[in-house]
Backbone of each chain as ProteinMPNN parsed JSONL, in Angstrom:
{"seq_chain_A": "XXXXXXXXXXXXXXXXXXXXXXXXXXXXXXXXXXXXXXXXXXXXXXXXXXXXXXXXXXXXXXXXXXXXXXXXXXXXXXXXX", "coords_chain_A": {"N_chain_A": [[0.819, -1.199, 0.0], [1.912, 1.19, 0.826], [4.569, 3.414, -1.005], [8.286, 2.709, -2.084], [10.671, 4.874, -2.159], [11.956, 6.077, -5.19], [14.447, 7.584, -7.057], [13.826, 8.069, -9.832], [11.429, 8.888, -9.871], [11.084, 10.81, -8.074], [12.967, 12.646, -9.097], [11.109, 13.23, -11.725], [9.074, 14.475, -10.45], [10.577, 17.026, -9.315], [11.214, 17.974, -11.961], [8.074, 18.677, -12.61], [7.457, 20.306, -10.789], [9.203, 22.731, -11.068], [8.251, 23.363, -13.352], [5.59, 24.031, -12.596], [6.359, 26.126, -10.481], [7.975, 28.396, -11.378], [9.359, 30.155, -10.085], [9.486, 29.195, -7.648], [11.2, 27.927, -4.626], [11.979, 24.346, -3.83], [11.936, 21.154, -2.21], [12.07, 17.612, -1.823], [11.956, 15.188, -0.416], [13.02, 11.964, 1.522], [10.196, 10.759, 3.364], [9.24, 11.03, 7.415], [9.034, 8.126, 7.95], [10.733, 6.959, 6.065], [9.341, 5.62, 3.678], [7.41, 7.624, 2.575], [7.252, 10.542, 0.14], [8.06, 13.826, 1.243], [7.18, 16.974, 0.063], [8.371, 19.837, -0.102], [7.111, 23.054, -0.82], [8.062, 26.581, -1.267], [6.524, 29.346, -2.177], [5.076, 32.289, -4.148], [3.196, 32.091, -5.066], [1.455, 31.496, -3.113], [0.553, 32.748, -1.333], [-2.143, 34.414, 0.512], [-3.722, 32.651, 0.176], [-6.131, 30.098, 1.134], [-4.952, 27.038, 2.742], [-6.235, 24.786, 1.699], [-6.104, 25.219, -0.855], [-3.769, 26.105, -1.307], [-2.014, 23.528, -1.295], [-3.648, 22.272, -3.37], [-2.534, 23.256, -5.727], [-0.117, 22.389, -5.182], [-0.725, 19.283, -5.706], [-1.744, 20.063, -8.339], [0.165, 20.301, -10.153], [1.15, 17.656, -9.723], [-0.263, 16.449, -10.747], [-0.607, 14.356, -13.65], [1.327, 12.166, -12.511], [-0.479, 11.292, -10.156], [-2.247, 10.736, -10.951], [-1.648, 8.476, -13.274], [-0.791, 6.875, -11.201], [2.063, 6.376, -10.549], [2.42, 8.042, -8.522], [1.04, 8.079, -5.367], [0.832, 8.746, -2.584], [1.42, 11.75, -0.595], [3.831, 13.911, 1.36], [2.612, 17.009, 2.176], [4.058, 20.524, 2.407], [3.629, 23.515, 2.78], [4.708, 26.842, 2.005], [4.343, 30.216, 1.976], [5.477, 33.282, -0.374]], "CA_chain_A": [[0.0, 0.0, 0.0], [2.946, 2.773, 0.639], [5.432, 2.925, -2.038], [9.661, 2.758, -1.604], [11.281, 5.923, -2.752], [12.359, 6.035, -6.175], [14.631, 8.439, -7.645], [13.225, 8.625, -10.977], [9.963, 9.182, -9.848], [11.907, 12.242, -7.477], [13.099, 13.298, -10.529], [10.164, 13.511, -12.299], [8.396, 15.246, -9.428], [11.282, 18.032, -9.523], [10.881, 18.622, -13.278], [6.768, 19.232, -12.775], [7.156, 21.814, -9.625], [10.199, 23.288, -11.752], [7.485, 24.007, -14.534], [4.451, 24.698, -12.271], [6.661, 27.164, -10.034], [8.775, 28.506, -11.048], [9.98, 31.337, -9.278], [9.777, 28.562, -6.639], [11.899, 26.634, -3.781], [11.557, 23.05, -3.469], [12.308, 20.078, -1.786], [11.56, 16.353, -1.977], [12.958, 14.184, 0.633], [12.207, 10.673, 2.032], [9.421, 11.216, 4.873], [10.374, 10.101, 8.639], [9.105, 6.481, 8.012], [11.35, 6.389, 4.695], [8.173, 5.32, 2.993], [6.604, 8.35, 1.889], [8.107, 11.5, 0.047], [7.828, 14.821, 1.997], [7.129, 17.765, -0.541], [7.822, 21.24, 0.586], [7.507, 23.982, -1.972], [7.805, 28.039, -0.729], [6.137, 29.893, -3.515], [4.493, 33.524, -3.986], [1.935, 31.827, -5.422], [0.494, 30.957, -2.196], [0.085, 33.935, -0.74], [-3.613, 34.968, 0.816], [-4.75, 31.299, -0.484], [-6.132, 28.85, 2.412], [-4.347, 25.84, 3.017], [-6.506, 23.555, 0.781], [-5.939, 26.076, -1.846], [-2.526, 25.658, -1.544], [-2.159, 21.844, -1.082], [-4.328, 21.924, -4.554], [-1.551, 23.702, -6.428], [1.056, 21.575, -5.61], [-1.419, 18.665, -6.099], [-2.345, 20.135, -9.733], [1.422, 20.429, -10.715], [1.771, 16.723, -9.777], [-1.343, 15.38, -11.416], [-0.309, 13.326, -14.205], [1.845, 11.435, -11.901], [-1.006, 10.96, -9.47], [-3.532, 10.284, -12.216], [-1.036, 7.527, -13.538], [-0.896, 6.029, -10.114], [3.058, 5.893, -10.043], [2.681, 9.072, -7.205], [-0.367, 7.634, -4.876], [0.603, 9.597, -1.522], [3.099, 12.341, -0.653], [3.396, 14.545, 2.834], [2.507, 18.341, 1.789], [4.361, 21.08, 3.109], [3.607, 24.272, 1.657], [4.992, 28.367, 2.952], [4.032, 31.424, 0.959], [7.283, 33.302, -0.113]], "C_chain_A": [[0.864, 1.265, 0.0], [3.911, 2.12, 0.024], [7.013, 3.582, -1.227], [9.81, 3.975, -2.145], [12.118, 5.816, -4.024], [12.764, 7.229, -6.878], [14.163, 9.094, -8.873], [11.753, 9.273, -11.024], [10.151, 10.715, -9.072], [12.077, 13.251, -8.457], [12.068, 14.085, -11.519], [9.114, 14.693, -11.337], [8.848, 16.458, -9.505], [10.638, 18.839, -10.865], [9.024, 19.316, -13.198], [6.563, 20.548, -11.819], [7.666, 22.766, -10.473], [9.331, 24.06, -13.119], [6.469, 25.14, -13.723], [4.923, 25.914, -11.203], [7.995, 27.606, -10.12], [10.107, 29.346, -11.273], [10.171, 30.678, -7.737], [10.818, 27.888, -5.904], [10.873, 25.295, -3.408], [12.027, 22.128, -2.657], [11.662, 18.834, -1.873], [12.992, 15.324, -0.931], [11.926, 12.813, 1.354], [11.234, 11.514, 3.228], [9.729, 10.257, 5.773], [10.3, 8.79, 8.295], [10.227, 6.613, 6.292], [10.246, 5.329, 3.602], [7.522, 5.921, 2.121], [7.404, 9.46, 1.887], [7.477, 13.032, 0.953], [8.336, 16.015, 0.509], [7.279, 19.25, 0.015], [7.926, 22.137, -0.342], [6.782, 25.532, -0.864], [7.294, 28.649, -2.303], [5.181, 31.247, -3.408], [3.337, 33.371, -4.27], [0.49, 31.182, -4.406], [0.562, 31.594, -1.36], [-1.334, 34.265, -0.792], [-3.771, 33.881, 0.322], [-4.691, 30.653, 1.099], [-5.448, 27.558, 1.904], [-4.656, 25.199, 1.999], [-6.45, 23.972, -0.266], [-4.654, 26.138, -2.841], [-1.623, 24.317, -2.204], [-2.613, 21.994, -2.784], [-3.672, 22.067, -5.374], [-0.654, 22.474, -6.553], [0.486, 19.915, -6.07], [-1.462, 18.278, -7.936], [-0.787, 20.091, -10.562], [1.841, 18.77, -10.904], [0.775, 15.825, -10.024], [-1.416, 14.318, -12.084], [0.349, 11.95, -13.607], [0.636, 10.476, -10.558], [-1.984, 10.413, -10.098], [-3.141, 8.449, -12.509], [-0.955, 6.505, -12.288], [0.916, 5.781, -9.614], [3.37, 6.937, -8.643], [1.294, 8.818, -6.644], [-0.502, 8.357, -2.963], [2.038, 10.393, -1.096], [2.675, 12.74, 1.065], [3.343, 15.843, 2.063], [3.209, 19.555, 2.736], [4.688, 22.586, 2.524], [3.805, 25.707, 2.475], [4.622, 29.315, 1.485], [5.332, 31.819, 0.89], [6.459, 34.614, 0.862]], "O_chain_A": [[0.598, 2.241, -0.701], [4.247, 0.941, 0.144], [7.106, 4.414, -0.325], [8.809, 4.255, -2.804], [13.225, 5.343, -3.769], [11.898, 7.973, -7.338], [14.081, 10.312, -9.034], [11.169, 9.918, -11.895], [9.459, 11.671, -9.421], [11.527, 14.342, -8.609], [12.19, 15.229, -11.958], [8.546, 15.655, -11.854], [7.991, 17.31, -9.736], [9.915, 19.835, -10.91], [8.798, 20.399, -13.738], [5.8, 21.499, -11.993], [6.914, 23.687, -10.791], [9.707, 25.069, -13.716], [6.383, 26.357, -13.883], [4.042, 26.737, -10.954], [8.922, 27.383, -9.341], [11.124, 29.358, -11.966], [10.753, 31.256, -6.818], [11.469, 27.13, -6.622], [9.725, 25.181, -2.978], [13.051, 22.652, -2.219], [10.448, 18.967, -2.03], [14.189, 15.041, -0.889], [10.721, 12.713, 1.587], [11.501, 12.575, 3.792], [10.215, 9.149, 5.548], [11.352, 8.152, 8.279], [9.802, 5.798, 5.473], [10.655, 4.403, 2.902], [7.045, 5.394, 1.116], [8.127, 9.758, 2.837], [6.272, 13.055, 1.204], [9.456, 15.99, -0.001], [6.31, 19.789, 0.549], [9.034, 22.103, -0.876], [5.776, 25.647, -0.163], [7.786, 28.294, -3.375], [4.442, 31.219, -2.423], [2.431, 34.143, -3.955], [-0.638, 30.739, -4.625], [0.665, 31.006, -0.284], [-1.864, 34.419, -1.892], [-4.366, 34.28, -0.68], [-3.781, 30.644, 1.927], [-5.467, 27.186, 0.73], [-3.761, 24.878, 1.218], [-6.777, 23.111, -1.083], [-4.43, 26.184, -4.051], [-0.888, 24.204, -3.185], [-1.654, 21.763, -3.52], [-3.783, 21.176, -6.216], [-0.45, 21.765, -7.539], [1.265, 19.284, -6.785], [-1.347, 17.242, -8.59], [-0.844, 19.777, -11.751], [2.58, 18.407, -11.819], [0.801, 14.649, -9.66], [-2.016, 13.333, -11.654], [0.041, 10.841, -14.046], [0.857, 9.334, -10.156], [-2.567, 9.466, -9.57], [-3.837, 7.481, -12.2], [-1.073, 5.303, -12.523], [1.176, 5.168, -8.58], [4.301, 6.73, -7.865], [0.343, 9.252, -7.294], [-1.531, 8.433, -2.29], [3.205, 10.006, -1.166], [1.791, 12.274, 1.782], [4.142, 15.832, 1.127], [2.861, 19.511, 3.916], [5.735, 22.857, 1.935], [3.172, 25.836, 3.523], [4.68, 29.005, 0.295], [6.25, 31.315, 1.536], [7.126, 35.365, 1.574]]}, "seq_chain_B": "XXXXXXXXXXXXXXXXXXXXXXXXXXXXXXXXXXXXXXXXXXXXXXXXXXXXXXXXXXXXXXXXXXXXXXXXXXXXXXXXXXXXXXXXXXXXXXXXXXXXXXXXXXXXXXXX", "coords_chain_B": {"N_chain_B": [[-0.44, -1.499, -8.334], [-2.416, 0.302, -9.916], [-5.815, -0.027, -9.469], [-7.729, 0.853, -11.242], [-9.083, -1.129, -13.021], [-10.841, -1.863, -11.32], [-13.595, -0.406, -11.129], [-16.242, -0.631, -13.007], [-18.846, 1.067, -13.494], [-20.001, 4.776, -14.105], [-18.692, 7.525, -11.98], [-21.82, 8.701, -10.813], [-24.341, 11.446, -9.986], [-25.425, 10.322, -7.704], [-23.348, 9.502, -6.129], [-22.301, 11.292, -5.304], [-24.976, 12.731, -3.855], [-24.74, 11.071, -1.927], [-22.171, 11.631, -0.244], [-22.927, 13.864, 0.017], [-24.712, 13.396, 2.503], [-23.544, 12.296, 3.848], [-21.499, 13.248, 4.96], [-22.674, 15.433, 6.191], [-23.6, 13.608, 8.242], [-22.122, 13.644, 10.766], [-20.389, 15.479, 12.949], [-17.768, 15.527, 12.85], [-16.18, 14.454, 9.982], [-14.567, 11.406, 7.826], [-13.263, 10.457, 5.275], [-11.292, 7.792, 4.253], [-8.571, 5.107, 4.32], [-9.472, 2.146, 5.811], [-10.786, 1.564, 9.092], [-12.411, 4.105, 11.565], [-11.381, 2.591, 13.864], [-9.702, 1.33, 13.175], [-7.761, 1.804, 11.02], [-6.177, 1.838, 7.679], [-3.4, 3.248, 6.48], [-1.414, 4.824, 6.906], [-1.247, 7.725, 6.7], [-4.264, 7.865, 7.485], [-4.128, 6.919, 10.084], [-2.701, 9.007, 10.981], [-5.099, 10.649, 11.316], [-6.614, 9.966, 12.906], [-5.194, 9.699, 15.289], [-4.424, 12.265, 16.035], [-7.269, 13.561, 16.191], [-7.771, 11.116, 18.377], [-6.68, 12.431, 20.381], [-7.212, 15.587, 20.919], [-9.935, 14.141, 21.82], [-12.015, 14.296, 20.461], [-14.925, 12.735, 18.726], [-14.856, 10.755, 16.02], [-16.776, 9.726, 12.592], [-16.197, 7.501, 10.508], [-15.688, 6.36, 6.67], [-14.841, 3.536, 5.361], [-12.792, 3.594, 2.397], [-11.5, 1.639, 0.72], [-14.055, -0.523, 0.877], [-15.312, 0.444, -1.068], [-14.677, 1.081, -4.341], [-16.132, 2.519, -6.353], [-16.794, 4.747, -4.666], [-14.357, 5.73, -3.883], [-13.277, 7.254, -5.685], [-15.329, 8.835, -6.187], [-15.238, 10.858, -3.873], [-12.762, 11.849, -4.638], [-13.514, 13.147, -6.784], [-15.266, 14.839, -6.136], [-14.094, 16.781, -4.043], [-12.246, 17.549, -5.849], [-9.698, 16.441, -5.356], [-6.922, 14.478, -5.171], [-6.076, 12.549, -3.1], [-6.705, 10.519, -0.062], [-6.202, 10.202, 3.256], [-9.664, 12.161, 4.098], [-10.847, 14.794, 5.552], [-14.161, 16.239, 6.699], [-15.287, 19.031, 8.479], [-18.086, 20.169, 10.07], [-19.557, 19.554, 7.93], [-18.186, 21.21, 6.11], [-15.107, 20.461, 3.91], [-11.827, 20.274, 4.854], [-9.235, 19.196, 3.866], [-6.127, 17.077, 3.55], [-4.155, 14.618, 5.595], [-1.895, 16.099, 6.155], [-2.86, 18.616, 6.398], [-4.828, 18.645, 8.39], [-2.815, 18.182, 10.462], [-1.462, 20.572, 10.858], [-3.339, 22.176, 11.347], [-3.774, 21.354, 13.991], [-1.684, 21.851, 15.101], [-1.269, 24.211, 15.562], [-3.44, 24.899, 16.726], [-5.853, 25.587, 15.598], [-7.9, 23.877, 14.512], [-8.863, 22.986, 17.1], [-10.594, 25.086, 17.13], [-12.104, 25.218, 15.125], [-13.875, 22.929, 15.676], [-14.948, 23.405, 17.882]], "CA_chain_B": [[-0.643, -0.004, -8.345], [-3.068, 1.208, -10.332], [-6.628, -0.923, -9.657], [-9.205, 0.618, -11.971], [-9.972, -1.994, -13.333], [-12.191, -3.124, -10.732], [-14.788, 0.17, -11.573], [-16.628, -0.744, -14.211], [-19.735, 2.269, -14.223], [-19.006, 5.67, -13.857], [-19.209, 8.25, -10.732], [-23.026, 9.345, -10.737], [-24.894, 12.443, -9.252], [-26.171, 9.95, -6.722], [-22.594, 9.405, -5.477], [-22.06, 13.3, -5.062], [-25.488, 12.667, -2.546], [-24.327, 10.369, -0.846], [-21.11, 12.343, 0.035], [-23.243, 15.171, 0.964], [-25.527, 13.004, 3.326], [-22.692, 11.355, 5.277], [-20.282, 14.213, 5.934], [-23.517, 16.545, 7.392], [-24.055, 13.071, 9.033], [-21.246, 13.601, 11.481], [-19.814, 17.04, 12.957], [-16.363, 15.204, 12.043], [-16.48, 12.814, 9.186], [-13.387, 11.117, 7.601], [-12.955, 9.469, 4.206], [-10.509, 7.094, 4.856], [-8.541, 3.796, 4.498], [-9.743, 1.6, 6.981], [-12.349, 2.565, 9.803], [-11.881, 5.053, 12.335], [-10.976, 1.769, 14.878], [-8.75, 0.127, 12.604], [-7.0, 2.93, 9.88], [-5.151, 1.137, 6.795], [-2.197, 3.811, 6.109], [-0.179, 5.928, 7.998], [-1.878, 9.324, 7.001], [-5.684, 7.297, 7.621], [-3.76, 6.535, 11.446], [-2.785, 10.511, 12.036], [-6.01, 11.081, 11.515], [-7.238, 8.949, 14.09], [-4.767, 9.945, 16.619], [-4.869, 13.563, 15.774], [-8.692, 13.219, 17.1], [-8.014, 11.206, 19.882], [-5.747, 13.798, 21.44], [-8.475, 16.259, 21.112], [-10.824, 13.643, 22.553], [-13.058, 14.577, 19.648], [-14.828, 11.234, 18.008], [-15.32, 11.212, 14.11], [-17.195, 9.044, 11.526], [-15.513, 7.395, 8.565], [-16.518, 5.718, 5.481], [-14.177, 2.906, 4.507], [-13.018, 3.873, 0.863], [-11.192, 0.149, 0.183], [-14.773, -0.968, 0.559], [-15.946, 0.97, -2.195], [-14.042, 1.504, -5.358], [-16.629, 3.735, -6.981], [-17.15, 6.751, -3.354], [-12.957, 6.244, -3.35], [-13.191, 7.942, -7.278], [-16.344, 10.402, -6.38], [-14.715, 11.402, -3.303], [-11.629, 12.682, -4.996], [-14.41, 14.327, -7.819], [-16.323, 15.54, -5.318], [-13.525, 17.585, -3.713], [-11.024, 17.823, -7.044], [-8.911, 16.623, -4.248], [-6.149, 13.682, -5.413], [-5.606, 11.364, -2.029], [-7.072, 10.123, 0.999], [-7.867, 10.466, 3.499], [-10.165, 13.469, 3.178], [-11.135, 15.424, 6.402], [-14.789, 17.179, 6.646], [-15.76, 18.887, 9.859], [-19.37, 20.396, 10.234], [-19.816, 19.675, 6.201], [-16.953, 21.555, 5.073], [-13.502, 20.057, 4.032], [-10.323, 20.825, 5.456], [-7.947, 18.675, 3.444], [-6.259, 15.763, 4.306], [-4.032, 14.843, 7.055], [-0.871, 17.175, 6.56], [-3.095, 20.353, 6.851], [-5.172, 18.095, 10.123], [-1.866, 17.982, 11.416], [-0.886, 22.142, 10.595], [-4.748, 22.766, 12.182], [-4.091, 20.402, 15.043], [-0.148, 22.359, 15.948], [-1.518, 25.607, 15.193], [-4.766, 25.177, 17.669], [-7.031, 26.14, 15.039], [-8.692, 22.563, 14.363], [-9.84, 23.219, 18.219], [-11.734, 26.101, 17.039], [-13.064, 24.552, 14.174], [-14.701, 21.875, 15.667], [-15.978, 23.687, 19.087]], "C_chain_B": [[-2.148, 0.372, -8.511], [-4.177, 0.06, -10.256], [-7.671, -0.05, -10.234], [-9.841, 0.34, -13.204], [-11.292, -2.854, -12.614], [-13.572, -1.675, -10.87], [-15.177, -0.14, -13.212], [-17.768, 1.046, -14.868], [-19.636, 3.384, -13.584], [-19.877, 6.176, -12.468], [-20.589, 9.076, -11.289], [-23.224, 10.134, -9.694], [-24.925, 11.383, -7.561], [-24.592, 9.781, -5.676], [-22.209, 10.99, -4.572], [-23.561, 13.316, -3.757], [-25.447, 12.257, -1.802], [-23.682, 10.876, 0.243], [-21.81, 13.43, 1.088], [-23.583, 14.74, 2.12], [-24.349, 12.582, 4.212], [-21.716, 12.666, 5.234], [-21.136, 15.24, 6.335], [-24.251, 15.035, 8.43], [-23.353, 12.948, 10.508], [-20.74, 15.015, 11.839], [-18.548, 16.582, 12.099], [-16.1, 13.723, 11.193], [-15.242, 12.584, 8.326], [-13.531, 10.515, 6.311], [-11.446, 8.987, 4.213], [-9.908, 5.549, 3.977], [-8.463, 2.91, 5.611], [-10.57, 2.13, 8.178], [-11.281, 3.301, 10.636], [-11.064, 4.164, 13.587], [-9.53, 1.261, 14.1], [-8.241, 0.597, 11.006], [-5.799, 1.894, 9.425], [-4.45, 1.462, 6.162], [-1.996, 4.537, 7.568], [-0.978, 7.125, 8.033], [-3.324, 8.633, 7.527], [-5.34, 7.437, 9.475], [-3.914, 7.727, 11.647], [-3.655, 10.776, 12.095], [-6.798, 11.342, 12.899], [-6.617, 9.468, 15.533], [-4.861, 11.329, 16.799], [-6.815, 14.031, 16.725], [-8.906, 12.471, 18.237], [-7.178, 12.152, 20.705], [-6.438, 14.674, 22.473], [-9.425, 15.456, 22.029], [-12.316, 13.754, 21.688], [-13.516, 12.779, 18.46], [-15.445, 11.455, 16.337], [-15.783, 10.159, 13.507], [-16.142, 8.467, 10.731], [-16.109, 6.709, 7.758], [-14.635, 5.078, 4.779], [-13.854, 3.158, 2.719], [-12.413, 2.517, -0.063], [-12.462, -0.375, 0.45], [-15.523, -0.707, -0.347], [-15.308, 1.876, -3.467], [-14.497, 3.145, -5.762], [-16.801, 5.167, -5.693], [-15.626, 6.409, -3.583], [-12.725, 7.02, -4.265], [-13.928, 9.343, -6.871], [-16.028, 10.612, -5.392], [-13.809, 12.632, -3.893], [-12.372, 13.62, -6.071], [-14.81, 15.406, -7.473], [-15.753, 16.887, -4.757], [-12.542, 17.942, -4.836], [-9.8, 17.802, -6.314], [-8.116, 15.047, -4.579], [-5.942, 12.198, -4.058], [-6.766, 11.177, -0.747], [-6.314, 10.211, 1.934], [-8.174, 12.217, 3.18], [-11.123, 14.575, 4.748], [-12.317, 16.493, 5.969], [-15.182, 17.74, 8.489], [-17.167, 20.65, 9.476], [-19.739, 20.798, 8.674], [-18.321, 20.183, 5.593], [-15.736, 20.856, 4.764], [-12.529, 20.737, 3.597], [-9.258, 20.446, 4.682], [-7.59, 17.437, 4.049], [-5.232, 15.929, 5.374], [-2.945, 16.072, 6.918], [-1.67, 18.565, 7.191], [-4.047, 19.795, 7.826], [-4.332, 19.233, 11.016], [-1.132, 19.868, 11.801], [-2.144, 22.725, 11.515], [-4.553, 22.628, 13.31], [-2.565, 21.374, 16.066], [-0.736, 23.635, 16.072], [-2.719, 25.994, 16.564], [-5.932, 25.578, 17.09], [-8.064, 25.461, 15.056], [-9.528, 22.503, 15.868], [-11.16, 24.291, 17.811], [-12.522, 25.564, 15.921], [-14.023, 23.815, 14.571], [-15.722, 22.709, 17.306], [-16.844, 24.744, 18.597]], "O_chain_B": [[-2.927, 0.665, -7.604], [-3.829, -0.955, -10.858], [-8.736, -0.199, -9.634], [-10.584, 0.914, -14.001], [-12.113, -3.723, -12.908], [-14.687, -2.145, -10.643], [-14.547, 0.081, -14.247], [-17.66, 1.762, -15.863], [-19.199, 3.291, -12.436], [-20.93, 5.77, -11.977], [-20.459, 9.989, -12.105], [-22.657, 9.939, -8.618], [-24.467, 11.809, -6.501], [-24.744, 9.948, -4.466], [-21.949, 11.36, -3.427], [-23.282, 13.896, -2.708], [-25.957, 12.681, -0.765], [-24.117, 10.804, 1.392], [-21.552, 13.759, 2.246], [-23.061, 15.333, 3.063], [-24.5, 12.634, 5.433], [-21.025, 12.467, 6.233], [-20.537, 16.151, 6.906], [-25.193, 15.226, 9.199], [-23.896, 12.258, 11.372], [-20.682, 15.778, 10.875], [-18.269, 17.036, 10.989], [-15.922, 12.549, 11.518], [-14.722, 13.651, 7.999], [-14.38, 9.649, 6.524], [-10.517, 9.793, 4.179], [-10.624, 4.966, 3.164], [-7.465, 2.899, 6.331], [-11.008, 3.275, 8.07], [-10.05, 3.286, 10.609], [-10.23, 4.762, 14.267], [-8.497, 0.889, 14.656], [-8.333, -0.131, 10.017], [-4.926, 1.344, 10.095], [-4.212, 0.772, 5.171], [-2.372, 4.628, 8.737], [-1.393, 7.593, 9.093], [-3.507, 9.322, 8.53], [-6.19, 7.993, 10.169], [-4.894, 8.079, 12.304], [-3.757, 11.459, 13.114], [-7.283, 12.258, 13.563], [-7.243, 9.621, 16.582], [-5.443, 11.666, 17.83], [-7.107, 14.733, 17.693], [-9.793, 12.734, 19.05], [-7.429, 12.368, 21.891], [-6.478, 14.755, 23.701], [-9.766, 16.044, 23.056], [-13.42, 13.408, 22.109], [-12.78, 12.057, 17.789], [-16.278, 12.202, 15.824], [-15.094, 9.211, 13.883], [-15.21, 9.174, 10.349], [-17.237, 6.349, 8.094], [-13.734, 5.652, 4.167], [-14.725, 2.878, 1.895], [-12.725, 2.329, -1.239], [-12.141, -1.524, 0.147], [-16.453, -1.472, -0.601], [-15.42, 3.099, -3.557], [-13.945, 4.242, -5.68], [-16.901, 6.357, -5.991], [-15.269, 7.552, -3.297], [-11.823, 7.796, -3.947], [-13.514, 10.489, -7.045], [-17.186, 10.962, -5.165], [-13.96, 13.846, -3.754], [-11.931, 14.753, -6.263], [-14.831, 16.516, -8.004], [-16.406, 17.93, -4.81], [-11.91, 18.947, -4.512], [-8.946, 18.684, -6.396], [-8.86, 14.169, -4.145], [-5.689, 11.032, -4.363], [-7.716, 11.959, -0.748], [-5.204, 10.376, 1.427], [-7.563, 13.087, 2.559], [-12.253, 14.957, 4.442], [-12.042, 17.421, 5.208], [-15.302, 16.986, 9.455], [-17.012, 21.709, 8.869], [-20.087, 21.903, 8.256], [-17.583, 19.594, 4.803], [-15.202, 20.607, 5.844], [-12.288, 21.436, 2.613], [-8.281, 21.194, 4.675], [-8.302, 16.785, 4.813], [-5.182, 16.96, 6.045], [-3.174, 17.055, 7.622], [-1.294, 19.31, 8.096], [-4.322, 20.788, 8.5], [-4.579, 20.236, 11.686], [-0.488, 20.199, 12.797], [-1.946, 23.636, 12.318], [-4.974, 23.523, 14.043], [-2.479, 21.493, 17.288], [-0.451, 24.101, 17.175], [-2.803, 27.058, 17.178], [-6.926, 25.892, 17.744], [-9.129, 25.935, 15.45], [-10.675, 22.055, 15.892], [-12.343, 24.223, 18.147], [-13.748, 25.569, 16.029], [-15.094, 23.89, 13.969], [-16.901, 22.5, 17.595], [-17.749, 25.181, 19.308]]}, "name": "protein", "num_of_chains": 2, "seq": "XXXXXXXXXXXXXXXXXXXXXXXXXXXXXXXXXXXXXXXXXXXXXXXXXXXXXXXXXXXXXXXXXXXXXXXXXXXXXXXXXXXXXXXXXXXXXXXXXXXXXXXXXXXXXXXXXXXXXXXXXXXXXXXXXXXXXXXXXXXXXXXXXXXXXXXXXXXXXXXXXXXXXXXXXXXXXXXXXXXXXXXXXXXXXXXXX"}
């Protein structure tokens, strides 16, 4: 049910924030259990937006991947700049 | 990975009432894997413990028992994962922004 960490799939994750922000900082790192990736993106673009507003962004940037099923749960961690 | 193949017919209106009826059936209602006793991930668990902390008790709706509400869930909200946090109808998100409600003290005010 939770997937291993796979660089290429890291990779791929990078390249879609890298489009959808980007005037943005990122990160992608294992999460504590080394199970699940931990996403944090700072971005201007999430300024005055609520939380789930936010979350949705980085969501919509990493759709195809979540659509496809090879990205099925991340941790979200999202700062305005 | 990827199981949908096991939906065969698509998300209908009636799923979208369903949704409505069970998250104003609960102040705090959960879409979930696994019940609120017995949570079948990790984020489905913070949920769980996240609320007992509080002492606050919440609903859920198994979504591995039902292919087609685990699809019109995510329609319903244009919202990608599980679980799916509503509290008095509205939803919050899932667990990371719980867990940002829950440090923050806000998720107290939400729910009292």
């Amino acid at each position: 049910m939770c997937q291993a960490i796979n660089q290429q799939l890291v990779d791929q994750m990078e390249e879609r924030l890298q489009k959808s922000f980007p005037n943005g900082q990122f990160e992608i790192t294992d999460g504590d259990d080394g199970m699940h990736l931990q996403v944090t993106v700072t971005s201007a673009d999430f300024a005055e937006k609520p939380l789930v507003h936010q979350h949705k962004l980085v969501y919509a940037a990493l759709n195809d991947l979540l659509k496809s099923g090879e990205l099925h749960s991340l941790n979200i961690k999202t700062t305005p700049l | 990975m990827n199981d949908k193949t096991t939906g065969d017919s698509p998300i209908t209106g009636d799923h979208h009432d369903k949704i409505e009826q069970l998250i104003k059936s609960h102040p705090v209602f959960v879409f979930m894997k696994g019940t609120p006793e017995e949570p079948a991930c990790r984020f489905s668990a913070q949920v769980k413990d996240i609320f007992e902390e509080l002492k606050v008790p919440f609903k859920g709706f198994n979504v591995l028992d039902d292919y087609q509400m685990r699809e019109a869930i995510k329609d319903f909200t244009d919202w990608p994962t599980l679980p799916q946090i509503f509290i008095k109808g509205n939803f919050i998100g899932g667990a990371d922004i719980l867990q940002e409600l829950f440090d923050s003290g806000e998720l107290k005010k939400l729910i009292d």
